[in-house]
Rosetta silent file (secondary structure, phi, psi, omega in degrees, C-alpha in Angstrom):
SEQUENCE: XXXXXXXXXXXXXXXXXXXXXXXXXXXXXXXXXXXXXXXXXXXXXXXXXXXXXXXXXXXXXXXX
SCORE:     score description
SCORE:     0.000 S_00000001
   1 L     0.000  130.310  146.476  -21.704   13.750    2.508 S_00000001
   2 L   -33.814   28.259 -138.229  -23.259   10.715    1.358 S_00000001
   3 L   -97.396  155.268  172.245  -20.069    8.493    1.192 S_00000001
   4 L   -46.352  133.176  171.890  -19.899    4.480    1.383 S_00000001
   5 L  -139.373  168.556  170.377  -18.928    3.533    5.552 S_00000001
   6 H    72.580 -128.706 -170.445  -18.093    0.121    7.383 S_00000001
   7 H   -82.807    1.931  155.664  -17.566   -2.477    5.367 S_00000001
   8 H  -106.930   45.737  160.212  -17.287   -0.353    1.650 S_00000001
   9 E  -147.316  114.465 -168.142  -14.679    1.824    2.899 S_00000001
  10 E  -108.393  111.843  152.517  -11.356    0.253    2.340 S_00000001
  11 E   -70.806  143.642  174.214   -8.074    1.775    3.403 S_00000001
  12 E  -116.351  118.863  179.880   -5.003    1.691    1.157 S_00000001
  13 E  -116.997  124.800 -178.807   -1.653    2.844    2.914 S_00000001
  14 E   -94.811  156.558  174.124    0.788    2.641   -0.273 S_00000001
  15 E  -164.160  144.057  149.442    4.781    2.349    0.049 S_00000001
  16 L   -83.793  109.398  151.610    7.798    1.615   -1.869 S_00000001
  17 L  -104.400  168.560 -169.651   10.281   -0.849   -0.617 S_00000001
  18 L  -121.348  117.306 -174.815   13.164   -2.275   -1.999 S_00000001
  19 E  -115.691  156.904 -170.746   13.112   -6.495   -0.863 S_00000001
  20 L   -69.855  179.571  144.149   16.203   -9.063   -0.794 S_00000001
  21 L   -22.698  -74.640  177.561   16.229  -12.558   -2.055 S_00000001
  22 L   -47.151  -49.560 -177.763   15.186  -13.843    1.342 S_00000001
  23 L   134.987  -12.488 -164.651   11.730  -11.702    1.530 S_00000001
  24 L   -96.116  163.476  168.101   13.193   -8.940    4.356 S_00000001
  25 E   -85.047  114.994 -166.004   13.543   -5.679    3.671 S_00000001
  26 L   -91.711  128.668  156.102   16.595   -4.168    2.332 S_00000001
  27 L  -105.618  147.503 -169.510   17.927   -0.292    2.988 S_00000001
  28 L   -59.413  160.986 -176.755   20.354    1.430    1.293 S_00000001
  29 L   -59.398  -36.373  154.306   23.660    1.761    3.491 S_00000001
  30 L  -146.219  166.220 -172.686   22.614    5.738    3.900 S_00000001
  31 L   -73.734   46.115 -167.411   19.937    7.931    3.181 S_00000001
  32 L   -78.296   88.611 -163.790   20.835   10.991    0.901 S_00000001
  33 L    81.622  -80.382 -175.587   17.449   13.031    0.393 S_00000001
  34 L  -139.713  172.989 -164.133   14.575   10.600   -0.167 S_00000001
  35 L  -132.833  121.022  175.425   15.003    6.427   -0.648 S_00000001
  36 L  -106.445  106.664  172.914   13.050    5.174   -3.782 S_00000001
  37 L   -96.681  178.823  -75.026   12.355    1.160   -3.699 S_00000001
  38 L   179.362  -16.554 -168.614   11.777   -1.013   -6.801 S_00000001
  39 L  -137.570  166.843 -166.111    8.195   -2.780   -5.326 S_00000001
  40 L  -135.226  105.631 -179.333    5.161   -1.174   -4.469 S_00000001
  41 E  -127.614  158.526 -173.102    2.969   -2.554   -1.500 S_00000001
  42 E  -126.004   88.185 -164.739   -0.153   -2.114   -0.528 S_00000001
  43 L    89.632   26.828  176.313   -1.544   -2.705    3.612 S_00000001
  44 L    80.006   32.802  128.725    2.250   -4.214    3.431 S_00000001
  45 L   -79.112  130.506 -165.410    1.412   -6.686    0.705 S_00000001
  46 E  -108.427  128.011 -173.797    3.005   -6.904   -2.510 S_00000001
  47 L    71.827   30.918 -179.328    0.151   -7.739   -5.266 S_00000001
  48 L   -95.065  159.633 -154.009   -2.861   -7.263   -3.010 S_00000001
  49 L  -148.687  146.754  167.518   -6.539   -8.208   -3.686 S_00000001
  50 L  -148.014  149.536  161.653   -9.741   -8.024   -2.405 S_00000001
  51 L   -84.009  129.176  152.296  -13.735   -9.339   -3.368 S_00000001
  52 L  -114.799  149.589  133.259  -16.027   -6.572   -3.993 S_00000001
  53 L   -18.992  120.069  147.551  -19.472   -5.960   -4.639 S_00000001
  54 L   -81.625   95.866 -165.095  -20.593   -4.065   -7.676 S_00000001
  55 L  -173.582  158.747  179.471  -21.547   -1.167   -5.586 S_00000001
  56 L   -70.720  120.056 -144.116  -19.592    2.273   -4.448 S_00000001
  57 L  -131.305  124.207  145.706  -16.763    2.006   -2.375 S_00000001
  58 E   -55.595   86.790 -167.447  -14.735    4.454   -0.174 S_00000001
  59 E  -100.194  131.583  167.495  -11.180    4.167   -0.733 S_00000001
  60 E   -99.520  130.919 -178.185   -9.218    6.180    1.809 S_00000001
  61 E  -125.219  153.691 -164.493   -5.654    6.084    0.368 S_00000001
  62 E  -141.807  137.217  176.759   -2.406    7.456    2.759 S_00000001
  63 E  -118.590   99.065 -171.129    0.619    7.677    0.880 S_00000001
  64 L  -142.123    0.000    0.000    3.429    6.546    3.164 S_00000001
């Protein structure tokens, strides 16, 4: 395959946390089946950005 490498191939590892006041990360007191948080980060950034190129990009995305 022909796919964008190096610097056009960006990983994304996405996750849902749920964060206090302070900025830390809050968990529920227990765990019953799966724990769904309220913010969405992305490389552990809430609201993240990058400059690109107009050109074709590899995004490898991990959902974790």
């Amino acid at each position: 395959l022909d796919l964008p490498r190096k610097k056009f191939e960006i990983p994304l590892l996405i996750q849902d946390r749920t964060i206090s006041r302070d900025g830390s990360l809050k968990y529920p007191d227990r765990i019953v089946g799966q724990f769904t948080g309220d913010t969405i980060l992305v490389n552990g950034k809430v609201l993240p950005y990058t400059n690109v190129r107009v050109t074709r990009y590899r995004l490898r995305i991990l959902n974790g």
